[in-house]
Backbone as a printed PyTorch tensor [residue, N CA C, xyz], in Angstrom:
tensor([[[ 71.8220, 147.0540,  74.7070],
         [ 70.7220, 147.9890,  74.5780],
         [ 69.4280, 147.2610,  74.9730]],

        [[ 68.6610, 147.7970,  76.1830],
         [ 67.1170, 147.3550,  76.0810],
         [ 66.5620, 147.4910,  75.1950]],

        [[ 65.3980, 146.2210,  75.1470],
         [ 64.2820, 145.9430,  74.3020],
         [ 63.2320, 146.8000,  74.8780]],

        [[ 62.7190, 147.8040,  73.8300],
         [ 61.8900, 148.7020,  74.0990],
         [ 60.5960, 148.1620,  73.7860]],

        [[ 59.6720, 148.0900,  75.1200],
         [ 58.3520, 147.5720,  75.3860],
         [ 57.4910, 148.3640,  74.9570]],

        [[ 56.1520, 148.4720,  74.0020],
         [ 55.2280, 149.4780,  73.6150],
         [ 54.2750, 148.6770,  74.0080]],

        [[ 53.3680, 149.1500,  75.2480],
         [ 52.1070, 148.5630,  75.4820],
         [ 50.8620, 148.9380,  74.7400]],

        [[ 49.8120, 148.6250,  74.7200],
         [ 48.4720, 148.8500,  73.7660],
         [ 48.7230, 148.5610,  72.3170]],

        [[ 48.0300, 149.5230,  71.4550],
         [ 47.8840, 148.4400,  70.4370],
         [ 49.2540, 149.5050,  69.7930]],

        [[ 49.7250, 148.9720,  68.8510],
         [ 51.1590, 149.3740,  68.1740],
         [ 50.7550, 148.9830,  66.7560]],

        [[ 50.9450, 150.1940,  66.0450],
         [ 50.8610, 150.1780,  64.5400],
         [ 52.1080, 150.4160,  63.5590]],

        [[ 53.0350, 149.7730,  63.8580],
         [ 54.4460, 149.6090,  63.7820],
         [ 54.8030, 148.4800,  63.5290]],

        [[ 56.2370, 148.2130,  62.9710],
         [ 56.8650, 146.9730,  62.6970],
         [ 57.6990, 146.9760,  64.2050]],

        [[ 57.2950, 145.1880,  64.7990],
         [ 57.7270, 144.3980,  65.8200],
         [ 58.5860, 143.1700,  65.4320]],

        [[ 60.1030, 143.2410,  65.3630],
         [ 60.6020, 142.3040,  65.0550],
         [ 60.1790, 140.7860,  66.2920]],

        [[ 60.6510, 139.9930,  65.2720],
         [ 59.7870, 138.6110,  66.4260],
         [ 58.0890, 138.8550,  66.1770]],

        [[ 57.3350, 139.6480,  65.8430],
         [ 55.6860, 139.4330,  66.2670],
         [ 55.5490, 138.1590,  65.5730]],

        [[ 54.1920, 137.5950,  65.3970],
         [ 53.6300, 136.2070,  64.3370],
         [ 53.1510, 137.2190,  63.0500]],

        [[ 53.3520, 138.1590,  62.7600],
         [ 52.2560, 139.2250,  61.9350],
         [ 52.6930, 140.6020,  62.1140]],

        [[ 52.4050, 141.2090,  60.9320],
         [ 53.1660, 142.6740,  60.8270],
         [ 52.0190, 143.7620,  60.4630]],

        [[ 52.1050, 144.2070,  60.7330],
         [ 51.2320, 145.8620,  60.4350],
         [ 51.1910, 146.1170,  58.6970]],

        [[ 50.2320, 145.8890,  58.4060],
         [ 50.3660, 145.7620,  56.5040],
         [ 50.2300, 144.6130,  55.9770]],

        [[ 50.3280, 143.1860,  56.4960],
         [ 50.1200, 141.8500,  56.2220],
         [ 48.6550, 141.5380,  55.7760]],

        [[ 48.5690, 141.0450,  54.7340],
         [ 47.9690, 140.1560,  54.6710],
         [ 46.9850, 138.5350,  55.2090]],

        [[ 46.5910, 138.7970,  55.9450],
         [ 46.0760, 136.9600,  56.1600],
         [ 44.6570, 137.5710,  56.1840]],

        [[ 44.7610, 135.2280,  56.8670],
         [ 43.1430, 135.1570,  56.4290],
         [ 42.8070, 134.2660,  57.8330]],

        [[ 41.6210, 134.6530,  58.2530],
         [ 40.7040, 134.0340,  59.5490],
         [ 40.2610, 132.3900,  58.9990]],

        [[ 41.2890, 131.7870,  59.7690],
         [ 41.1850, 130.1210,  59.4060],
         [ 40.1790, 129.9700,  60.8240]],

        [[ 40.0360, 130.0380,  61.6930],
         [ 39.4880, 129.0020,  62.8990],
         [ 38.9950, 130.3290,  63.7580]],

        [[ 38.2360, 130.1380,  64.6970],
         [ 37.4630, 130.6660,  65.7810],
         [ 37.7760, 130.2220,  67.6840]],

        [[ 37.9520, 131.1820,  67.7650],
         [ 37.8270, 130.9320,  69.7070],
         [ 37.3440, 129.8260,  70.0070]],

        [[ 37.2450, 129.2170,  70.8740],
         [ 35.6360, 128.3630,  71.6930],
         [ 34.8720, 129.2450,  72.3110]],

        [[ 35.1560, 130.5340,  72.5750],
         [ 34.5440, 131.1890,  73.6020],
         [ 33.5820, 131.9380,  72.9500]],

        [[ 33.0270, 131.9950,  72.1080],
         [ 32.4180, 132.8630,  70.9540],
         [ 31.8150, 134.1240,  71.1050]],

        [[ 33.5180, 134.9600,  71.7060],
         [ 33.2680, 136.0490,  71.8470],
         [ 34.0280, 136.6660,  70.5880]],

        [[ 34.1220, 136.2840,  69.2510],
         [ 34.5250, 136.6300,  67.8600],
         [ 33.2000, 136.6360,  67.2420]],

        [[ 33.5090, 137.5800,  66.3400],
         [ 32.5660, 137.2270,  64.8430],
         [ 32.4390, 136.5000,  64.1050]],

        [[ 31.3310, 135.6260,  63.6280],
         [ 32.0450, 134.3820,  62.7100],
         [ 32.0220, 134.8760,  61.5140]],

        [[ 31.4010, 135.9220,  61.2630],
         [ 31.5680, 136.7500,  59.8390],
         [ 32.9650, 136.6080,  59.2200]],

        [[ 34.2500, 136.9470,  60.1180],
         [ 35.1930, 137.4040,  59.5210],
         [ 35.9220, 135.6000,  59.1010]],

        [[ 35.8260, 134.3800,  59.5600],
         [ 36.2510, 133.0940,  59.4070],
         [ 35.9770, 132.6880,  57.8670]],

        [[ 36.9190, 132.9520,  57.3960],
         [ 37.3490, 132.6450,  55.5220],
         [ 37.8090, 133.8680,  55.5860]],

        [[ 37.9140, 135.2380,  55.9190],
         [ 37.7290, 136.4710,  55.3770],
         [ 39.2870, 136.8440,  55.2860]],

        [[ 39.7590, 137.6100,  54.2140],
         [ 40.7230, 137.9850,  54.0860],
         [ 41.0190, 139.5390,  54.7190]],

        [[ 41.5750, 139.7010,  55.2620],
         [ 41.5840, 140.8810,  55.8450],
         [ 43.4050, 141.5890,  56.0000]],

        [[ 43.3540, 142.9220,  56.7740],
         [ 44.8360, 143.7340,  57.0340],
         [ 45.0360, 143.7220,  57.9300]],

        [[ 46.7000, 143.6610,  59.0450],
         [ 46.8030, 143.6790,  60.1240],
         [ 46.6780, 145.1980,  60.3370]],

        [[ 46.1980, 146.0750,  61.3340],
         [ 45.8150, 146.8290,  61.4310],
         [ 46.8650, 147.2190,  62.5340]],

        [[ 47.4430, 146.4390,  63.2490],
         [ 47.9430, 147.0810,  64.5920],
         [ 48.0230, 145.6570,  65.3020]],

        [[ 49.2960, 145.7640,  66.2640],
         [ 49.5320, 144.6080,  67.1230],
         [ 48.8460, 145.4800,  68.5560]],

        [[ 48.1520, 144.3690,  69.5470],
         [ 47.8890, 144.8930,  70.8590],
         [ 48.0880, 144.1100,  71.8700]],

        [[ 49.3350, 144.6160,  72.3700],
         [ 49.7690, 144.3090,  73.7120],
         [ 49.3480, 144.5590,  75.0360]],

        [[ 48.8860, 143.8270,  75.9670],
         [ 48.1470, 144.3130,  77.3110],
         [ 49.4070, 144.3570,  78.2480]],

        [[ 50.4130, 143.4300,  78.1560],
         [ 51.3320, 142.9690,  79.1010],
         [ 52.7080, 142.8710,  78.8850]],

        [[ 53.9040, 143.7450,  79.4940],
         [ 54.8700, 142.8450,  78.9510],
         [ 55.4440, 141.5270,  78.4700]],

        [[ 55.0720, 140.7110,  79.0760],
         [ 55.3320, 139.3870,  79.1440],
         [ 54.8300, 138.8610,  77.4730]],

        [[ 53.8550, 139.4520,  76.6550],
         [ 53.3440, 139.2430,  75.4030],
         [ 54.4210, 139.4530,  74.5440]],

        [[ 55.3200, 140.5090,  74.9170],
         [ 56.1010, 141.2830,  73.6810],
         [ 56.8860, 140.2210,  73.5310]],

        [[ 57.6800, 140.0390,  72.5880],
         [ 57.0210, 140.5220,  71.0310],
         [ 56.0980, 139.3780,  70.4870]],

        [[ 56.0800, 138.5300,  70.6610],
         [ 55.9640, 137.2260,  70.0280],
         [ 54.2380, 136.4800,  70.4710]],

        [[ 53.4530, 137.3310,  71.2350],
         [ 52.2660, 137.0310,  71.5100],
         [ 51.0630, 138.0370,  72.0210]],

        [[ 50.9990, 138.3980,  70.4310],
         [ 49.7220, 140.1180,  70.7670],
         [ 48.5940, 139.0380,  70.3490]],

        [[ 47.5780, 140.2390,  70.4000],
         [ 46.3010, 140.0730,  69.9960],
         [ 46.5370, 140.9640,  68.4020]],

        [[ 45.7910, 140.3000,  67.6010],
         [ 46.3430, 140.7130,  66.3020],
         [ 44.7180, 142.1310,  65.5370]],

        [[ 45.0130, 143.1960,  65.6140],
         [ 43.7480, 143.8420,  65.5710],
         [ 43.6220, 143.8690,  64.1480]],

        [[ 42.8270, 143.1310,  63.4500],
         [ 42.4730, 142.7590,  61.6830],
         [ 41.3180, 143.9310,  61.4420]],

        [[ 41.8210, 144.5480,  60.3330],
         [ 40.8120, 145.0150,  59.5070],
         [ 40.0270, 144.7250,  57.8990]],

        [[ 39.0500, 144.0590,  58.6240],
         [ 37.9930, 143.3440,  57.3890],
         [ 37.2620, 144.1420,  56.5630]],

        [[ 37.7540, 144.9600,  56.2410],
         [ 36.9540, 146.0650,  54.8220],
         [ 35.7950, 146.3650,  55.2590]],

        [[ 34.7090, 145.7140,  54.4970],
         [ 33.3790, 146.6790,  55.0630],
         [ 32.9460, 145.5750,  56.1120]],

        [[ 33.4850, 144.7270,  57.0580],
         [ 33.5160, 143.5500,  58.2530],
         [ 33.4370, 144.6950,  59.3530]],

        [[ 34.6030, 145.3660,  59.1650],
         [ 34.8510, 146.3370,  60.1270],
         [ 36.3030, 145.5480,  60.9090]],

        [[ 36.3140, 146.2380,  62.0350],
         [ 37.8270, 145.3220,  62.6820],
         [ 37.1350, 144.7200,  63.8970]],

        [[ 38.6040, 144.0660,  64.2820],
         [ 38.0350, 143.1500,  65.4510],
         [ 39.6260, 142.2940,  65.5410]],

        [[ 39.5550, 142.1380,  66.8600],
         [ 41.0350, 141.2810,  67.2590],
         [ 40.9350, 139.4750,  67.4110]],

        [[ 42.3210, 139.1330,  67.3140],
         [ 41.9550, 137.7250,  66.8800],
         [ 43.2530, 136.8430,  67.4020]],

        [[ 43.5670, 136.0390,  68.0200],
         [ 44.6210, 135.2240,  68.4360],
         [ 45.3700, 134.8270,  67.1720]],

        [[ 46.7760, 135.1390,  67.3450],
         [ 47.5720, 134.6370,  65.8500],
         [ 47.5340, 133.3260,  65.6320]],

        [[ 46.9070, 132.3320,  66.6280],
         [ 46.5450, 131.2440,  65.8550],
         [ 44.9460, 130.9740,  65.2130]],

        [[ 44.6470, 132.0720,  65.0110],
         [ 43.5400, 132.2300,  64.6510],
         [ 43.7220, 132.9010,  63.1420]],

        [[ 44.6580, 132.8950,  62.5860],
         [ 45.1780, 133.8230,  61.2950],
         [ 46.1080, 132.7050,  60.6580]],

        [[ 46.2870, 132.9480,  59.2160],
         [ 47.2820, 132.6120,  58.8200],
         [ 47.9210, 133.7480,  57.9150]],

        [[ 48.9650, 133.9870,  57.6630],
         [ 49.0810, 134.2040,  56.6410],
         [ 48.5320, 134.2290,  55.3430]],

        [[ 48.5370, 135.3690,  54.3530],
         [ 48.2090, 135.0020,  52.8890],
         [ 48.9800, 133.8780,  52.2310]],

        [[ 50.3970, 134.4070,  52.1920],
         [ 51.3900, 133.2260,  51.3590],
         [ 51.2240, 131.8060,  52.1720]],

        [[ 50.8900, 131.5340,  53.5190],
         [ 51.0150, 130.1680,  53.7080],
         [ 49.7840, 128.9980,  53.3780]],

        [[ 48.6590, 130.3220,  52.9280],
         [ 47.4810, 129.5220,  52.5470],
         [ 47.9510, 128.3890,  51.6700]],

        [[ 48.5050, 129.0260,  50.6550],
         [ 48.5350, 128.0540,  49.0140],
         [ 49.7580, 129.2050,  48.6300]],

        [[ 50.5580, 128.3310,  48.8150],
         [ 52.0730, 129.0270,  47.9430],
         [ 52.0930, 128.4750,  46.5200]],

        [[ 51.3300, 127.4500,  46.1370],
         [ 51.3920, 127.3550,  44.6970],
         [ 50.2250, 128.3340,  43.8400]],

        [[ 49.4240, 128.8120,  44.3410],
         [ 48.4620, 129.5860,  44.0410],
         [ 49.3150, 130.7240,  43.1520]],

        [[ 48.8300, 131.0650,  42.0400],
         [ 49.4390, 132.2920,  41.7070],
         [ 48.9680, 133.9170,  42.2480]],

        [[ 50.0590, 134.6530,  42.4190],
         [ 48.9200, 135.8320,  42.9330],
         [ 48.3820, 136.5150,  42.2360]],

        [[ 48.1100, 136.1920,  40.7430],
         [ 47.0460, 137.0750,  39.6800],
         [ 47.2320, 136.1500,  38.5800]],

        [[ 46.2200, 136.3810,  37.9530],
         [ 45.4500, 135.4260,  36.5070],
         [ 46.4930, 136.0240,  35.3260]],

        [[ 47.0470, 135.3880,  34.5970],
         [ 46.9820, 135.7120,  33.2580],
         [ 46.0990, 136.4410,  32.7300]],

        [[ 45.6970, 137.6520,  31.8310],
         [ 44.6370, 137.6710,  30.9540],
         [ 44.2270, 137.0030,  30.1270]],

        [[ 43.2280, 136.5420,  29.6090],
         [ 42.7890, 135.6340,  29.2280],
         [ 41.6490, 136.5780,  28.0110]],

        [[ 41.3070, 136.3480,  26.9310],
         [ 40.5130, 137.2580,  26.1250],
         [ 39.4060, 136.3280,  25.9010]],

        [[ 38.2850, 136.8890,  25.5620],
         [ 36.8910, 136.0160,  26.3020],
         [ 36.4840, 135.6020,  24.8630]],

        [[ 35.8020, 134.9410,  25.0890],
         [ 35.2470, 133.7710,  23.7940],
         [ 34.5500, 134.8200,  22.6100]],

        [[ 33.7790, 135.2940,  23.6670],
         [ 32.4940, 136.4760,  23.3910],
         [ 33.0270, 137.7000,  22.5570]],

        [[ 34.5320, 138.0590,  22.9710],
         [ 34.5060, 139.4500,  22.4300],
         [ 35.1640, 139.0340,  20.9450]],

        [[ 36.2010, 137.5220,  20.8550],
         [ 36.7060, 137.5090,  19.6840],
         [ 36.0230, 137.8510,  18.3600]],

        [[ 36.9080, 138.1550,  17.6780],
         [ 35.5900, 138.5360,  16.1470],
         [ 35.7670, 137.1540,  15.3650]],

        [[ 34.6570, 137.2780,  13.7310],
         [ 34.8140, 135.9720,  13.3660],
         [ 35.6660, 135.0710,  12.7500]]])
């Protein structure tokens, strides 16, 4: 069976991509060409859509179109992303509650 090619941007799951539609990461590094925002570099953001110009990209080398909340979107080389989980896998992904000094009674 052929591998079915979807050119432009694709808001779908791409087996093989670096990044999935619904992912999580975060803007580690910048172009040289500084035709990016540096706003979004730390920023945690959503994959929004993979965008393919060319066959030759599929699957394994889109432009990754991130959506940065109120950043707005903007596309970004997947080595320009990491993952959430590969930031800090020892990191937990939420706090314990913790009850505050302030509210205990006496």
């Amino acid at each position: 069976m052929p591998l079915e090619v979807k050119l432009g941007v694709v808001h779908e799951a791409v087996p093989g991509a670096p990044f999935q539609v619904g992912q999580r990461v975060r803007v580690v590094c910048m172009a040289d060409d500084d035709s990016l925002d540096e706003r979004f570099v730390g920023q945690l953001g959503v994959v929004a859509g993979l965008v393919y110009d060319d066959v030759a990209q599929y699957p394994n080398d889109p432009m990754v179109l991130l959506d940065g909340g109120q950043l707005g979107t903007d596309v970004f080389f997947p080595e320009e992303l990491r993952a959430e989980a590969e930031l800090d896998p020892e990191r937990p992904r939420h706090r314990p509650y913790r009850q505050s000094v302030l509210s205990r009674g006496p």
